[in-house]
Phi, psi and omega in degrees: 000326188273348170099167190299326208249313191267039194236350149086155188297319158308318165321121171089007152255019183227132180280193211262022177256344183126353191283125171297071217310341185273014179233028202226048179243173233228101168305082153289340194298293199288336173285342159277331174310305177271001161296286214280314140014277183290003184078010244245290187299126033244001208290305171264354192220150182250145185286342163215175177061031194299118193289159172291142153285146181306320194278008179273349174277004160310149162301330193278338192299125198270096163240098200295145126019274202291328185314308191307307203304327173321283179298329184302307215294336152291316155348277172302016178197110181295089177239149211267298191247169154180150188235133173297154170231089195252189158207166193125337197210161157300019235221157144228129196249174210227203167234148027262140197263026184195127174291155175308310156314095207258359168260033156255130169301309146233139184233137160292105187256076153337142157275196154285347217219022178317304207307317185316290184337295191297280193325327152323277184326316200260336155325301194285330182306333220263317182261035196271155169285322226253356166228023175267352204280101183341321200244028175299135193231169164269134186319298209220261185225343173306127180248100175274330200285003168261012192241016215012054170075034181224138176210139172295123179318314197275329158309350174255288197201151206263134186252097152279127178072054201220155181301300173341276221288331169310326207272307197293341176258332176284317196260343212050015175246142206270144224188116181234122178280111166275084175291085205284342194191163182274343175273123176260023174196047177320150167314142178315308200281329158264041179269329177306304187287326164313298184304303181295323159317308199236050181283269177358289217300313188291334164271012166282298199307310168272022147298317204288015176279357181253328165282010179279000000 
């Protein structure tokens, strides 16, 4: 009803209890951070596989349904890649999706596994059709296309509790955010070209668990 462009970055991430899903995993970031601070890593706090804190696992935890059904559903299944599918912007964002700083909006916050990270990104970006496109334009005022449409999470805006950084500390598995199209609701009738820009890209991407 609000037209494809004018539905704002939020819409369509908060249920119907209040919750934000994109902000609603299990903060590990600050707590490895403050580990490795203390001199702490890898001996006493471990650096992957990072246990949940006890209080998100309270009943009382402002924890949505689906966010829990995630992790059980990551638990029971060792996945290696994955990619988040957001809209609104043209970009693939890579983690850490939260700054370091923490009273910073943005910081570039590296993983240890950058170098991977960036290459993830850029396979799907280099074969995405629509920002591999000559004629590629900006979405909104962000210019990713001098960066090739790939950007470090915390370097756009700082994620607290975002699936990227949970999957990657909890789980090991590396996990990347896909900004498929400048529309965060394409039109019914322009979903055959939303698919086909990222038919390519998305089967590359999961090649690269086997060339990994």
């Amino acid at each position: 009803r609000q037209g494809s462009e004018l539905s704002g970055w939020a819409m369509g991430r908060w249920t119907y209890e209040g919750i934000d899903l994109n902000h609603n995993f299990a903060d590990l970031n600050t707590a490895l951070w403050d580990a490795e601070d203390n001199d702490l890593v890898p001996h006493e706090f471990p650096n992957h596989y990072i246990p949940i804190p006890e209080y998100y696992t309270f009943a009382n935890a402002t924890v949505a349904p689906e966010t829990r059904a995630v992790i059980d559903w990551m638990q029971r299944y060792p996945f290696v890649l994955s990619a988040n599918l957001h809209g609104g912007e043209l970009v693939v964002t890579y983690p850490f999706d939260m700054t370091r700083t923490y009273w910073k909006a943005q910081e570039l916050t590296p993983t240890a596994d950058d170098g991977v990270f960036r290459w993830l990104a850029t396979v799907y970006a280099t074969s995405n059709l629509a920002m591999a496109s000559e004629e590629r334009r900006l979405c909104h005022y962000d210019d990713f296309i001098r960066f090739g449409n790939i950007i470090n999470g915390a370097n756009w805006h700082t994620v607290p509790g975002s699936m990227n950084d949970f999957s990657y500390l909890h789980t090991n598995c590396f996990e990347i955010t896909v900004e498929l199209s400048c529309d965060k609701f394409p039109h019914a009738s322009e979903l055959p070209a939303e698919w086909e820009n990222n038919r390519e890209s998305l089967l590359l991407y999961m090649e690269q668990v086997g060339d990994g």
